[in-house]
N, C-alpha and C positions, 0 to 999 in steps of 0.2 A: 293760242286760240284768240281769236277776235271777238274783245267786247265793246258793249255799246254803252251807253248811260244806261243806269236803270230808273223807271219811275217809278215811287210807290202810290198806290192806292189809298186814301184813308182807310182806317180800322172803324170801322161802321157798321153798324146792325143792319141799315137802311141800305144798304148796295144792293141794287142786284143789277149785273149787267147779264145781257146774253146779245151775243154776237154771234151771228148767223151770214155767212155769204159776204157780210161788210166789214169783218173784222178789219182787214187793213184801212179801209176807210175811217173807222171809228177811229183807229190806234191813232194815222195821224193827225184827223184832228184833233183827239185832244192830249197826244203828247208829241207830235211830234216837231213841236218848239225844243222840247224837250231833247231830243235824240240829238247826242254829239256825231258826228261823221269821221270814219277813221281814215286818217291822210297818213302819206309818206312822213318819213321824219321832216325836219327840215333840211336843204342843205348846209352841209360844214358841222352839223349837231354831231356828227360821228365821222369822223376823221378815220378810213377805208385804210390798209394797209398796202404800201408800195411795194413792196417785193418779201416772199416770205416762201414758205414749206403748205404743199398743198397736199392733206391726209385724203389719200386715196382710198375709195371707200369708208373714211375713216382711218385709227389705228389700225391697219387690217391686218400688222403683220403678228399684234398678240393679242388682238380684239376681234369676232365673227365679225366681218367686213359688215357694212351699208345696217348698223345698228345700234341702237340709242347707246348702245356699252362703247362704241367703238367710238361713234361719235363724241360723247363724254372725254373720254383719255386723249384725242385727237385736245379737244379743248384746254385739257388739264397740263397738255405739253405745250402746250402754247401755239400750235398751228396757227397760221392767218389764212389758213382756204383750207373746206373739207370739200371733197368731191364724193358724189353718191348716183344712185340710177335711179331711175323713177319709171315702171311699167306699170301696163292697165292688170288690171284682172276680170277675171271672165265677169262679175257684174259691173267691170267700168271704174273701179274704186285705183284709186292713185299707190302704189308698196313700191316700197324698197328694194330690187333686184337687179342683181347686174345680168346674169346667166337668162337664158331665154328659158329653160327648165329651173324647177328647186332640187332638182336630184344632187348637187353639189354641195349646197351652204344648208341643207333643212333634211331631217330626216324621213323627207317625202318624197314624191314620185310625181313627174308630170309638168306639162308647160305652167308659165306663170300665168299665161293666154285662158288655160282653159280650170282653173281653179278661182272660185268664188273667196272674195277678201276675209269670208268665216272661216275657209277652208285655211286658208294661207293663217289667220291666226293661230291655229290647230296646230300646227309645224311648231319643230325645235328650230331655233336660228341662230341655234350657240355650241351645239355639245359638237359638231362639223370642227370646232377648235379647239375646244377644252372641254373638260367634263363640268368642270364650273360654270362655263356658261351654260349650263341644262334651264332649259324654260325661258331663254330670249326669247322674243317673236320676232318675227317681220313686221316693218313698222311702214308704218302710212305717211304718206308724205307730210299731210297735218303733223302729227307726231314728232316729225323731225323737225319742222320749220319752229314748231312751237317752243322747242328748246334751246334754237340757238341763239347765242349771242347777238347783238346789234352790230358787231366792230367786225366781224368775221366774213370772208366771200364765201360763197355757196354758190360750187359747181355742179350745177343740175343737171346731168349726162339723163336725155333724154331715152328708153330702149325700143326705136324704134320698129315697128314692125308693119311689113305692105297692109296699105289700105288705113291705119290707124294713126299715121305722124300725126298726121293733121288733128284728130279730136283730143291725143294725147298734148299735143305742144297745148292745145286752147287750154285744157284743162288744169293742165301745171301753170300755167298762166295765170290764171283766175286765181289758182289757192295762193298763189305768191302775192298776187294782189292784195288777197281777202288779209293778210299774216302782215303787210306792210313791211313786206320785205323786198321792196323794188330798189331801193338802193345799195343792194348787197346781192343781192342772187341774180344768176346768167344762166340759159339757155346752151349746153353744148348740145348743138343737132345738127340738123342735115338744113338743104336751102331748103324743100316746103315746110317742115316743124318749123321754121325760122318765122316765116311768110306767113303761116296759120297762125303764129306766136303774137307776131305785131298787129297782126286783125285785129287780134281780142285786145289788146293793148299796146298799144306803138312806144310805150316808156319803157317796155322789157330791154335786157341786155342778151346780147345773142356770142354764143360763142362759137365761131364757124367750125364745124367738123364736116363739111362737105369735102369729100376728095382731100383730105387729112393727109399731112407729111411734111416733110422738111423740107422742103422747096420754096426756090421763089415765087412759082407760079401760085404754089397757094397762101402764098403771101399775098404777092397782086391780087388773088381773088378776096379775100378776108379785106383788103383795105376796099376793093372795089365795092363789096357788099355794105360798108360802112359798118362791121359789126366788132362791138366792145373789145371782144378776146378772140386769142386765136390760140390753138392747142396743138404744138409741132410736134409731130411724130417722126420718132426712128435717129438714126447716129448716135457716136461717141458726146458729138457738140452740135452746133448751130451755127451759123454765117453768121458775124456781128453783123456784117450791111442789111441782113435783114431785119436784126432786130432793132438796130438806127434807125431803118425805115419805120417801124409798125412805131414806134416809139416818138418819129414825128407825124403818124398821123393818130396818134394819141389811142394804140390799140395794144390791150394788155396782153405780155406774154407767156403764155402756159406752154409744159414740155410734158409728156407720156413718154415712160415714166423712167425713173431713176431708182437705185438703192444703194448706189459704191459712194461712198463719201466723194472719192475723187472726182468722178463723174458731175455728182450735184455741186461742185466748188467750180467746178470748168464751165458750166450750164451759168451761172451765175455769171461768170464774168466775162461772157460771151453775151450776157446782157436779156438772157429767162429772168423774169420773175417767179414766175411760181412753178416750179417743177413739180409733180406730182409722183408721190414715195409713197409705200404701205412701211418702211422704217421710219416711223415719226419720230421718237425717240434720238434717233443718232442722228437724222437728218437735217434737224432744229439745232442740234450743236453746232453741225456744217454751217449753217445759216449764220447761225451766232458769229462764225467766226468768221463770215463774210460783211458783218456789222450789221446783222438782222437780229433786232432786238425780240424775244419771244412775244406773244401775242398776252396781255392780260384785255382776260374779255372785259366787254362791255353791256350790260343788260338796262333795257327799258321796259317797264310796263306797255302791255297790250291794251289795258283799263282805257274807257273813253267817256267821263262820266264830266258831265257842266263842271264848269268849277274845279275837276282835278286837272294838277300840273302832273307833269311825271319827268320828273328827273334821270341821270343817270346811276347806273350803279355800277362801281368797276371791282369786279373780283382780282384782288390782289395778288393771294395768298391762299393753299389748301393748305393746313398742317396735319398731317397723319398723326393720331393720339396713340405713343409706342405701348402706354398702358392706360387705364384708367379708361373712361368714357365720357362723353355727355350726348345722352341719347333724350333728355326732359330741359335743359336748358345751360346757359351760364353766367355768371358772375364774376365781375373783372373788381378787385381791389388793389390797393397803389401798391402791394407788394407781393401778390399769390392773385391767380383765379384760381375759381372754382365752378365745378358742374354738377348738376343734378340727375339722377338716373330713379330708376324707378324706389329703388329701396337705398340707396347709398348716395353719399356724396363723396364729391373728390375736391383733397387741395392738390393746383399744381403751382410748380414755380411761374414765373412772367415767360418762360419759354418752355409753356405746357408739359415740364416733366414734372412726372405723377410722384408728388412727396406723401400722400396717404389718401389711400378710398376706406370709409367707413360706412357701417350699417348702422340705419339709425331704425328705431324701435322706441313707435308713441302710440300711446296703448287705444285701439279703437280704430286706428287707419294702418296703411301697409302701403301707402303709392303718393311717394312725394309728385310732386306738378313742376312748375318752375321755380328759380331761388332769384332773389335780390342780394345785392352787400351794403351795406350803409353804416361806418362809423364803426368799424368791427364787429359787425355780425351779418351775421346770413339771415333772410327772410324767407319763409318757406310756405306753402300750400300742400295738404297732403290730404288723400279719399282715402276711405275703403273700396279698394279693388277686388277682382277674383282671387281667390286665395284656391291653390291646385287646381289654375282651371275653372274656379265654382262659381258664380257670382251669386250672393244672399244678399236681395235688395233690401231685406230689412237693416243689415247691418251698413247701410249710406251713412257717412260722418262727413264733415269739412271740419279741418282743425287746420291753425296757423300758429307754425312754431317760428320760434326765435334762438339763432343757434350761434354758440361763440365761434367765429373764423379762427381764431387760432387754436384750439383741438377740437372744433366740431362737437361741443358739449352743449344738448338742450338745452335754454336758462329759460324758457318758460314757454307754455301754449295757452291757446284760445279754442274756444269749443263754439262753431260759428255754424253749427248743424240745426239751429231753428232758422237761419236766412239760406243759408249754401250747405250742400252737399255732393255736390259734382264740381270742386272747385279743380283752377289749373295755373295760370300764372301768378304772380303776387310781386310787389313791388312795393319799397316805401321810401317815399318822397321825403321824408324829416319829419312830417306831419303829421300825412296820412298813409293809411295802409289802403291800396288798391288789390283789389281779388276777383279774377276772371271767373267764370261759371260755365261752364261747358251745357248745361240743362238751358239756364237761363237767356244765355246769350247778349250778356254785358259785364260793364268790368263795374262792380261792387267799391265804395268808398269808405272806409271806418277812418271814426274818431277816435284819440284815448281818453278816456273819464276815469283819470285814478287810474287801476290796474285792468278797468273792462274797457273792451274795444267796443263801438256802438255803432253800426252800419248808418249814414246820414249821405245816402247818394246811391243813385245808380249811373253810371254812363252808356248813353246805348248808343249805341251803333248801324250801319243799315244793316238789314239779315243776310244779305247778299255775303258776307262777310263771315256769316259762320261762327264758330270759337274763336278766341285771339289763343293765339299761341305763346304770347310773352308780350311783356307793356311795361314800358317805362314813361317816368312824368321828366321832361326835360326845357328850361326854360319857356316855364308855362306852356307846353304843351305836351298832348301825349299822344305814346307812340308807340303801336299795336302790329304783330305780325300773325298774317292769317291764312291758313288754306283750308283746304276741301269745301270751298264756297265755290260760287261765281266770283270773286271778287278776291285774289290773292296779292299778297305781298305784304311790304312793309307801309303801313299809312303814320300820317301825321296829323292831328286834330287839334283845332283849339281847344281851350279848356275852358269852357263856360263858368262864368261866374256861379250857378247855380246848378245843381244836376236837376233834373226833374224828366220827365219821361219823352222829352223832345231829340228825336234819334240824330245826331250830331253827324253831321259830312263831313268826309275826309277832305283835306286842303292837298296833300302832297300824295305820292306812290311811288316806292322802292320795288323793283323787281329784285328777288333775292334766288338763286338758281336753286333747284334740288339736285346737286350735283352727287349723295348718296340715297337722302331718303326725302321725304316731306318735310315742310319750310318745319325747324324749329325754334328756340327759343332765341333770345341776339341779347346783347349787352354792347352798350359802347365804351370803347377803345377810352381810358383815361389818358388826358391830354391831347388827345384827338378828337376832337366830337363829331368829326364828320365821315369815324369808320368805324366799322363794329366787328365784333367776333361773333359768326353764326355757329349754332352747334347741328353737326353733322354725325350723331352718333359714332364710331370710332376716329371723326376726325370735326375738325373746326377749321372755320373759312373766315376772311376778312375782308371786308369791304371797306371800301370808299364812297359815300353816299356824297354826290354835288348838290352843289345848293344849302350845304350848311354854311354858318359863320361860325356861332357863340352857342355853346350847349353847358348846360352840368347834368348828369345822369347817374341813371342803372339798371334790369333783369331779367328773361328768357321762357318758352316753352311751343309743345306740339297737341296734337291729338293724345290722350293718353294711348288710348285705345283702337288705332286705326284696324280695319281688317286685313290681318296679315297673319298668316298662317306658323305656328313653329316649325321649326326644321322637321321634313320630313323622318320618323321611324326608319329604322333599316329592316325591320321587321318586311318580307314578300311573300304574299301566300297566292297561289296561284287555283285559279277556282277548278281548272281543268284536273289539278292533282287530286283532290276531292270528290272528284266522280261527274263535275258538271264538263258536258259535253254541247255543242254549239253548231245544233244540227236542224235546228228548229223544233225537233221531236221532243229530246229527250227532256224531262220536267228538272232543271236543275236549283231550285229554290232551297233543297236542303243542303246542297251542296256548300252553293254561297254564303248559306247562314254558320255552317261550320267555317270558313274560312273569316267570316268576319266574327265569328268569336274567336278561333285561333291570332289574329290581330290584335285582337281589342284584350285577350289574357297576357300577350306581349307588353302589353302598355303603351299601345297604336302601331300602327302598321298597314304598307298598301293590298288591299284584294286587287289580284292584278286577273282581267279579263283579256287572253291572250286576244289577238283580231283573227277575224273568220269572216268565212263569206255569210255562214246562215248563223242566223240568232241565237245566243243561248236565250231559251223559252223557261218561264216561271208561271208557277200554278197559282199564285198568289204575291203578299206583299214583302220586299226585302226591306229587311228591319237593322237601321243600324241606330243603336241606340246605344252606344260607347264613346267617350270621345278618341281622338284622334286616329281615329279610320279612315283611309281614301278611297275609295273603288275607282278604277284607273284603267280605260280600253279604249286604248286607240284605235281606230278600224274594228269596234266587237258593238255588237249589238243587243241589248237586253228588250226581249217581247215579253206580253202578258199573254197566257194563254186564252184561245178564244173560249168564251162563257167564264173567267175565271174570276169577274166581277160580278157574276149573276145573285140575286135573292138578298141585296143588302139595301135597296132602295126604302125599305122600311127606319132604317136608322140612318141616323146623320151623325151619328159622332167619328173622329180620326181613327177610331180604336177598328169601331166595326165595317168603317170602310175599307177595299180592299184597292189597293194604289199599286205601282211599279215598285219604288224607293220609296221610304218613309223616314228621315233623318229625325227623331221624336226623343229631346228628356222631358222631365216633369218641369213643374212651378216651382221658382227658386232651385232648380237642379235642372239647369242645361248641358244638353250636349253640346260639346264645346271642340274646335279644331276637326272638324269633317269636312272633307271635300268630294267630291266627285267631276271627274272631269276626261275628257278625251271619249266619252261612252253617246252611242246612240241609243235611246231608251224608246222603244212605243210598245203604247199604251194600246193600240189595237182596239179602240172608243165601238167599233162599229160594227164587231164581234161580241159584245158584250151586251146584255140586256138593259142594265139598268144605269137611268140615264146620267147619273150622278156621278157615275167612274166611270174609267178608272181616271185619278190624276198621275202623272207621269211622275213626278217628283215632289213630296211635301216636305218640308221643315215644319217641324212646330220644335217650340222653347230649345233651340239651336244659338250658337253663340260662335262667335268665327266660323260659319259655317259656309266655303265656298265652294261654286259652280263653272266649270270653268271651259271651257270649249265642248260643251255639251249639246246634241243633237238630239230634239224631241219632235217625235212624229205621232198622230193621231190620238190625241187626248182628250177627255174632257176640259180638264184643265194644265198647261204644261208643268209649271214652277210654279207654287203655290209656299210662299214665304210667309209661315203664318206666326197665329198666335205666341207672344213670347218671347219671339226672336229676337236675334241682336248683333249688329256688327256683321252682317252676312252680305255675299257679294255674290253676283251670276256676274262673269264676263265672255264675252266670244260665242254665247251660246246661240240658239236658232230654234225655233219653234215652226213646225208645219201643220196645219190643218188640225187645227182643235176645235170642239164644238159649242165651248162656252166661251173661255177666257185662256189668252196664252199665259202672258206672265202674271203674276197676281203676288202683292204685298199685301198681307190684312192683319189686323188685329186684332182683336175677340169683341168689340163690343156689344155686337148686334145677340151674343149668348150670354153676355152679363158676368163673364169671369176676370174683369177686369185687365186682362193682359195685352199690354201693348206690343207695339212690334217698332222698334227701332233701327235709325242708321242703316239702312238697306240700299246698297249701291245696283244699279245695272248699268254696266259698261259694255259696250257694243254687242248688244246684242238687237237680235230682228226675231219678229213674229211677220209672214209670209204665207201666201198661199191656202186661205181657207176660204174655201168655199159656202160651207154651210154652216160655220159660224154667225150666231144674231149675237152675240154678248161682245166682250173685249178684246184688244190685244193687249192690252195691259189694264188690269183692275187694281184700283191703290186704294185701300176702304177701311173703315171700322177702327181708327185706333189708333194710328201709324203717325212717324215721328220721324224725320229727319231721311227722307226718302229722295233720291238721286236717280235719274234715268240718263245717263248722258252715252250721246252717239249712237245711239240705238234707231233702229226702222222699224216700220209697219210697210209692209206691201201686200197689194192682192187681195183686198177681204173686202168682198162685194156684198155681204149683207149684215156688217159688222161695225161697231166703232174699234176706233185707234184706241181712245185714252179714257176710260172712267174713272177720275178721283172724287168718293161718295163715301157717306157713310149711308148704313139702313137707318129706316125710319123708326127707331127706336130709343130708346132711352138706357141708357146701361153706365157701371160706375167710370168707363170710360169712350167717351162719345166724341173725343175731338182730336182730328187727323189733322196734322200741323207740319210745315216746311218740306209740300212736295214740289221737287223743279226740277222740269225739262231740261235738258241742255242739247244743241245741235240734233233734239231728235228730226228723222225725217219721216215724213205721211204721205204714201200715193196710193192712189185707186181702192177708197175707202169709201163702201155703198150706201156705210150704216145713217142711222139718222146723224151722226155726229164724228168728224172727226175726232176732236177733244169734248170731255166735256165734264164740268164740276159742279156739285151743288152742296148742302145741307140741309136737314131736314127741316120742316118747318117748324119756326121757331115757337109758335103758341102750341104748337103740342108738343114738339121737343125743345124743351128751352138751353138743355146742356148740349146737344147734338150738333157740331160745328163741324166748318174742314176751314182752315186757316192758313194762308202765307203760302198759295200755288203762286209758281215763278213759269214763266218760260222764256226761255233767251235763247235765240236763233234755232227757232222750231220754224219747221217750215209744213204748212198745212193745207192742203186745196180743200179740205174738206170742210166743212161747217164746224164751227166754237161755240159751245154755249159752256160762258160761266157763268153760275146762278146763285145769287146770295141766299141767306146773308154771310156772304164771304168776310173773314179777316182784312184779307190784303191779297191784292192781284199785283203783277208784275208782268210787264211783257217788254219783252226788251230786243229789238231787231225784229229778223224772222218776216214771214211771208205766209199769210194765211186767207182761206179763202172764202 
C-alpha cells in the first residue's frame, strides 16, 4: 500500500475545523509543505536479477496458482520472477485470474467479466488444490503488489478481452505506479494494451505477446517495438542467434513454459533467462546448477513520511521451528534463544533446537507478551487474558517478571497494574526496564529504587503506529516493530534526553515481510547488529537490515489478541435436517434455533444453510448466544417474515427488538469465536411496520466475532457492532438499501452502561444502492475505540451520508470515541449533506463527550467534509476530497 506523510493536528480544545467543498484546498495549504511525494526507487538501489526461474502463476504446481499462498512459497524458494494474470471484474476492480471463467481454480460458476470483486471474494481459491488451502481468496492486484519483494520481476500477464485491453493495460498501469513498482514489473500484452499502457505512463516495461512464438519474426517485431521482454513460445529450445540478438538490443528473455529439468538446463544455455515453470522447487535447483544463485528477497518500506529514510531489508533466512514456538516474541543469548508464546517459554540451542518449553504460572495474569535476555535472565511482560474464551475486565493486571535463563525459574515479579494493564513488549537496557502498553499506546520507562520499580517516563510515538510489538534500546536508540496501523514495520528513534509527552519521529524504517502471520516480536543477532531473528509463530526469519554499523542490544512481540478465529469445530448440523425448508413459506426459526443449540452442546460447531433459490423465511429473531457457532450459506438466503417486526416500536432495548441474527452475551460474559459468513440475510425493512427494525445482523458483548462475505439487503440497519464488543471483523461483506445506517460500530454511551466497543475492523466491505436512506453508510459513535475501515466503498446513496463518526449529545460514564481511521476508503454519488462527517458534543454542556484521533489516509471523497471540534487530533494524509 502506498503511504504518504502523515500530519498531526494539535490536541486542542479550540479546533474546530469544517471543510466543506474546499477540503483539498485547505489540506494543501496548510500541509501540503508537508506531504512527501512517493517516487521510484532510485536507480542501482536494488540490483534486478539477470537470469533466473520465473514461478508461473506462482508455486502453482503445489500452491492454488495466481495466490498470496503461492506467491509466498514462489518467494521462499527463491524465484527471481513470479508471473500472474490480472483481469477486470464486472465492477472494474483489478483480481488475479488466469482462465476467462472461475469454474476451474474457485468453487464458483461464471465469467470473471461478469462477477462483482465481493462476489469473487466469496469464492474458495484454494480447496481447487488442496483441502488445506480452503478459504484462500482471489486476490487483487493491490494485494499482490503490496507483498512483494523490491529485488523480484513481476510478470503482469495482462487477460485481455475485445473492447477492454485498453482500460485494463491503463489501470494496471496506474496501481504499478501508485505501489512504486516501476522498476520491477512489465506489461505481458498485446500491441494496443501495450500503447494504452505508455499513455498513461511511458516508464512502464512492456513485454511483447503480440503474435507470441518462437520465431525470428517475432523477434524482429519485439526489437522493432522497442519493448523490455519478450516471451518465446513453443519447441524443445530456442535459436541462440536469436537470443544474441535480443540481448544486443538489450531485450530481456522469457520462455512459456518448461517443467523437465533437461529442457530448462537447454533453455538456459541456449541463452533464455527466465523460463517460466509451475515446478519451482526442482526448477531453482536446475538453475542453481547453471550458476543461478537463489533469489533472497529484498524488501523496502512503502512509508513516505519528512524526515524518514527507509533502508533495505534482506530476508536471509526462514527457519521452520521442528518443535517448540514463538508466536509472542524472542530472545537471543551468547549461548541458547529463547521465545515467548502465550503461556510458555522455550529454550532453544543457537540452531533453534527445542531443548525445553515450560509453563510458567504467576499468580494474577495467564498471557506472557514479549521476553528480553540480559545478563542471564529473561525479561517478561505478562496480562490477564481470556481464560476458556471469557474475558473479566475486572480481573486486568500488568505484572513483570524476572526469569533465570538457565531453568526458566521465576526469581521475582512487579505488580505495575496501577500504571499498566494491557502491557505487551518489555525490554531492559541494564538500567532501565521499558514496557509497551497496548491500551496506552507508548512504551512505559521504570526506574529501580531498591527492590521497587518506579515508572519515570513515557515514550510516545505517532498514533499512526499503533501498538509496538517488541522494542529494543540499542546504542542510544530505540527500536520498535509495529503493525495493524497505518504505519508498519521496524522504526528507529532517538532517544531523547528526557521523556515527556512530545511524540518522538521515527529517523529510519525496516519493512519486515509477514511471510506466516502479522509483524512479531525481533531480537538482534548477537555479534551481528545489523540482522535480526523475527518470530514467525511456528517458524523464525532473519534479516539483514542496511544501514547499520555499531549496535549492542536485545527483545520481541505482536498483537496479543488480533481477530482470528479458532480452528473451526468438526461439529455440522444441517438446518434442512431439522425441518427448516427454503421455500420462502415455510417459517423455519425453530428449526435453526435447534440446530444452533445441537452446535453449541457440541462445544461449537458449523449451522450449515444448504444454498437454494428461495429464502429460508423466519418469524422472528435468530439467537446465537454460545460461543463458537458459525452459520455458514453459501448461495442460501435468510428472510424476515413480513410484519414479523411489527408492535415493538414502543421499546428500544436488544432483548425486545426483533432483528434477523442477534450474536448477544452479557457484561463481562462475551460470546466469543462466532462467525457468520457466506449467507445473504434481508431484513425485508418495508414489510415491517415499525420503523426501528428489523437490523439485519447485531452483535452486542461479542468477542472474536466475525463477518465474512456477507450479503445484507433491505434493513433498517445492516451490521450493527455494538455495545461491549471486541476484536470483531466484517470483511467482504456488502450492504444494499437500508433505511437508516448500513454498517454501524457503537458503544453504549448515549444509555449510560458504560460498555465500550473495541478493535473493530471493516475490511472490504461496501454499502450501495440506497435510495431512501437519510442516515449513514457507516455510523461509528458512542464509546468506540480502536475502529479500522479499510478498502471499503459507499456508492449510490442519494439522500445519505457516507461516514458519521459522533457521539449523542449526552453525558454517560463513557463518552469518548477514540482512533477511528479511514484507510483507501472510496465515496461516489453521495446526496446527503455530507460525505464525511465528525463532531462532538458541546463542550459546556457535555464537558466529558469527545471523539478523538479520526485519521484518514487515501480516502477519496467528492462529497463535502465537515470535521467539527472540539476534536483531539485530525489526520489526513493523501486522498482526494471535494
Amino acid at each position: 500500500m502506498s503511504r504518504n506523510d502523515e500530519t498531526n493536528w494539535p490536541d486542542s480544545e479550540t479546533i474546530r475545523m469544517r471543510i466543506v467543498n474546499s477540503l483539498v484546498v485547505v489540506l494543501w495549504c496548510w500541509f501540503g509543505a508537508m506531504l512527501a511525494v512517493a517516487d521510484e526507487p532510485e536507480p542501482g538501489q536494488v540490483a534486478m536479477p539477470a537470469r533466473g526461474i520465473c514461478a508461473h502463476r506462482g508455486a502453482s504446481d503445489t500452491h492454488p496458482e495466481n495466490t498470496i499462498k503461492a506467491f509466498r512459497e514462489a518467494i521462499r524458494l527463491g524465484a527471481q520472477m513470479i508471473e500472474f494474470d490480472v483481469a477486470l471484474s464486472r465492477d472494474g476492480q483489478l483480481v488475479l485470474m488466469h482462465d476467462s471463467t472461475v469454474d476451474r481454480t474457485t468453487n464458483g460458476k461464471g465469467p470473471v467479466s461478469q462477477l462483482t470483486l465481493a462476489e469473487l471474494k466469496k469464492l474458495d481459491a484454494g480447496t481447487f488444490k488442496a483441502k488445506h488451502f480452503g478459504g484462500e481468496q482471489v486476490p487483487t492486484l493491490d494485494e499482490a503488489l503490496a507483498m512483494m519483494p523490491e529485488n523480484i520481476w513481476l510478470n503482469v500477464h495482462l487477460k485481455e478481452v475485445p473492447g477492454q485491453a485498453e482500460k485494463l493495460a491503463e489501470q494496471v498501469t496506474g496501481r504499478i505506479v501508485a505501489h512504486r513498482r516501476l522498476h520491477q514489473a512489465f506489461l505481458a500484452c498485446g500491441a494496443r494494451a501495450a500503447a494504452a499502457a505508455r499513455r498513461a505512463d511511458a516508464r512502464i516495461k512492456i513485454c511483447n505477446m503480440e503474435r507470441q512464438a518462437n520465431s525470428r519474426k517475432y523477434v524482429d517485431e519485439t526489437i522493432a517495438n522497442k519493448n523490455t521482454f519478450i516471451q518465446l513460445l513453443g519447441g524443445e529450445t530456442v535459436d541462440p542467434a536469436h537470443t544474441r540478438l535480443l540481448k544486443q538490443h538489450r531485450v530481456r528473455i522469457n520462455y512459456c513454459c518448461a517443467n523437465e529439468a533437461g529442457k530448462v538446463a537447454r533453455l538456459f544455455e541456449a541463452g533464455v533467462e527466465f523460463p517460466l515453470v509451475d515446478r519451482v522447487r526442482e526448477m531453482v535447483a536446475v538453475a542453481e546448477q547453471q550458476g543461478v544463485a537463489r533469489l533472497l528477497p529484498v524488501y523496502r518500506s512503502r512509508l513516505k513520511h519528512k524526515g524518514l529514510k527507509t533502508p533495505l531489508a534482506t530476508l536471509l533466512e526462514q527457519r521452520a521451528l521442528g518443535k517448540g514456538a514463538a508466536n509472542q516474541g524472542v530472545a537471543l543469548g551468547k549461548t541458547h534463544n529463547f521465545s515467548s508464546n502465550a503461556r510458555t517459554i522455550c529454550r532453544f540451542d543457537k540452531n533453534w533446537k527445542l531443548i525445553e518449553q515450560k509453563t510458567i504460572r504467576i499468580e494474577g495474569v495467564n498471557h506472557f507478551g514479549a521476553i528480553d535476555y540480559h545478563d542471564g535472565f529473561l525479561w517478561a511482560g505478562l496480562l490477564h487474558g481470556p481464560e476458556g474464551n471469557k474475558y473479566d475486565k475486572t480481573l486486568d493486571r500488568g505484572k513483570v517478571a524476572k526469569i533465570r535463563a538457565s531453568d526458566l525459574s521465576v526469581v521475582r515479579t512487579w505488580d505495575i497494574t496501577k500504571d499498566l494493564t494491557w502491557i505487551d513488549p518489555v525490554c531492559f537496557d541494564g538500567t532501565h526496564l521499558w514496557v509497551g502498553d497496548l491500551r496506552d499506546l507508548g512504551i512505559h520507562r521504570y526506574r529501580f529504587e531498591g527492590d521497587r520499580i518506579v515508572r519515570d517516563g513515557t515514550f510516545r510515538y505517532p498514533g499512526g503506529m499503533h501498538f509496538s510489538q517488541g522494542v529494543r534500546i540499542a546504542g542510544g536508540k530505540l527500536y520498535s516493530i509495529h503493525t495493524f496501523g497505518s504505519m508498519d514495520g521496524l522504526f528507529e528513534f532517538n532517544l531523547p534526553a528526557t521523556l515527556d509527552k512530545t511524540v518522538q519521529q521515527p529517523t529510519r524504517v525496516w519493512e519486515i515481510a509477514e511471510t506466516r502471520m502479522h509483524l512479531e516480536g525481533f531480537d538482534f543477532v548477537p555479534g551481528h547488529p545489523d540482522q535480526i531473528w523475527h518470530s514467525q509463530g511456528g517458524q523464525v526469519d532473519r534479516y539483514r537490515l542496511d544501514g547499520f554499523k555499531d549496535l549492542a542490544v536485545t527483545s520481541p512481540q505482536r498483537s496479543l489478541f488480533p481477530v482470528v478465529l479458532r480452528q473451526e469445530p468438526g461439529t455440522r448440523v444441517r438446518v434442512t435436517d431439522l425441518g427448516a425448508v427454503a421455500d420462502g413459506k415455510t417459517d423455519c426459526l425453530a428449526a435453526i434455533h435447534k440446530a444452533i443449540a445441537r452446535a453449541a452442546a457440541a462445544g461449537g460447531g458449523t449451522v450449515v444453510f444448504p444454498a437454494a433459490k428461495q429464502p429460508y423465511l423466519v418469524s422472528g429473531t435468530i439467537r446465537v448466544e454460545a460461543s463458537g457457532v458459525t452459520l455458514s450459506g453459501p448461495d442460501a438466503t435468510i428472510k424476515l417474515a413480513d410484519g414479523a417486526a411489527n408492535g415493538t416500536k414502543g421499546e428500544r432495548t436488544t432483548a425486545s427488538q426483533v432483528h434477523v441474527v442477534l450474536v448477544s452475551g452479557k457484561p463481562g460474559k462475551p460470546v466469543e469465536d462466532v462467525e457468520i459468513r457466506g449467507l445473504t440475510v434481508d431484513a425485508n425493512i418495508y414489510h415491517q411496520k415499525d420503523y426501528y427494525n428489523p437490523r439485519a445482523i447485531v452483535i452486542e458483548h461479542g468477542h472474536r466475532v466475525k463477518v465474512r462475505n456477507v450479503t445484507i439487503l433491505r434493513p433498517f440497519v445492516g451490521l450493527d457492532i455494538g455495545a461491549g464488543s471486541s476484536d470483531c471483523e466484517a470483511r467482504g461483506c456488502v450492504i444494499e438499501d437500508w433505511l437508516e445506517d448500513g454498517f454501524d460500530a457503537s458503544g453504549d454511551a448515549d444509555k449510560g452502561s458504560g460498555a465500550i466497543t473495541t478493535n473493530i475492523r471493516f475490511i472490504d466491505c461496501h454499502a450501495r444502492n440506497a435510495p431512501k436512506s437519510t442516515g449513514n453508510a457507516w455510523e461509528i459513535e458512542d464509546g468506540v475505540r480502536h475502529i479500522r475501515v479499510v478498502n471499503c466503498s459507499v456508492t449510490n446513496v442519494p439522500r445519505g451520508n457516507a461516514f458519521g463518526l459522533r457521539n449523542h449529545w449526552k453525558d454517560g460514564p463513557v463518552d469518548i470515541s477514540r482512533d477511528i481511521q479511514l484507510r483507501g476508503v472510496r465515496i461516489e454519488k453521495v446526496g446527503g449533506k455530507y460525505g464525511i462527517y465528525s463532531h462532538s458534543a458541546p463542550r459546556d454542556r457535555f464537558p466529558r463527550n469527545r471523539v478523538l484521533d479520526v485519521s484518514l489516509y487515501d480516502v477519496r471523497c467528492p462529497a463535502p467534509v465537515m470535521l467539527a471540534g472540539p476534536l483531539g487530533s485530525v489526520r489526513v494524509v493523501g486522498g482526494h476530497y471535494g
